[in-house]
C-alpha positions, 0 to 999 in steps of 0.5 A, spaced: 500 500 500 501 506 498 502 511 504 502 518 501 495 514 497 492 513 505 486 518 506 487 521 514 482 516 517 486 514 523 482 507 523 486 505 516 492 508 518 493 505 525 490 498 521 496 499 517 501 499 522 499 494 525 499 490 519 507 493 518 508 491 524 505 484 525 509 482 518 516 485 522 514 481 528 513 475 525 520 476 521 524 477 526 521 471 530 523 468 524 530 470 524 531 468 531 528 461 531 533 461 525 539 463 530 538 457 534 537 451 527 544 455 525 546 452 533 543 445 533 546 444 525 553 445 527 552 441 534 549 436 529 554 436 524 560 436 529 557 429 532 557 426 524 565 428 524 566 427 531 564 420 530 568 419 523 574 422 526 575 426 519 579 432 522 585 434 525 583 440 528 578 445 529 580 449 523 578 442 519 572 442 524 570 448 521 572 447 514 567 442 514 562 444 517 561 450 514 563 448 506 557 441 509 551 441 503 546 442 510 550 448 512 550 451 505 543 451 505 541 453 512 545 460 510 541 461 504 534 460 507 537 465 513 540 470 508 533 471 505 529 471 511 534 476 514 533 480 507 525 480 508 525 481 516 530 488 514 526 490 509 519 489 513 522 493 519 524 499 514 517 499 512 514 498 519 520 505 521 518 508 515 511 508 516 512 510 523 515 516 521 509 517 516 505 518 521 509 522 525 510 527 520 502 527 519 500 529 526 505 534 526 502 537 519 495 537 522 497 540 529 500 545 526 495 547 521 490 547 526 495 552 530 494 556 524 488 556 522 487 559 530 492 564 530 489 566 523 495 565 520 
């Protein structure tokens, strides 16, 4: 939705950010819950190579931890989460400042049409 195409009916403005921000609530959450997948698969995958004994050192470890086809695609799924979770919170802050800015516009018209200005 178009924020400067929104008439100034408080109704749709709160409803629309309420919405903005559920979106970026639920992204973040999402995010979260991804750091911890991110733990349990290195912990899943340290086990796998601890019990084939197929490295000499930690950095070896981590080569192949992180190289591992799993790892691979846990990082492109929370690369692009984090993507939208970024962007939704850009939406969600931007139209706060929105609607900041059109308070201050309506109380300072309503101070100039006071003061006949």
């Amino acid at each position: 939705m178009d924020i400067y195409s929104l008439q100034f009916d408080p109704h749709k403005i709160s409803h629309q950010q309420e919405e903005l921000g559920m979106i970026f609530a639920d992204l973040d959450t999402a995010v979260e819950l991804m750091k911890k997948e991110e733990k349990m698969i290195i912990a899943e995958l340290t086990l796998q190579f601890s019990r084939q004994k197929m490295y000499k050192n930690m950095k070896e470890l981590d080569g192949l931890i992180f190289t591992h086809e799993k790892f691979k695609d846990f990082t492109n799924r929370y690369s692009e989460t984090l993507k939208k979770r970024n962007r939704a919170k850009i939406r969600f802050e931007s139209f706060k400042t929105f609607v900041d800015n059109l308070r201050t516009k309506i109380v300072n018209e309503r101070i100039m049409t006071q003061n006949n200005l």
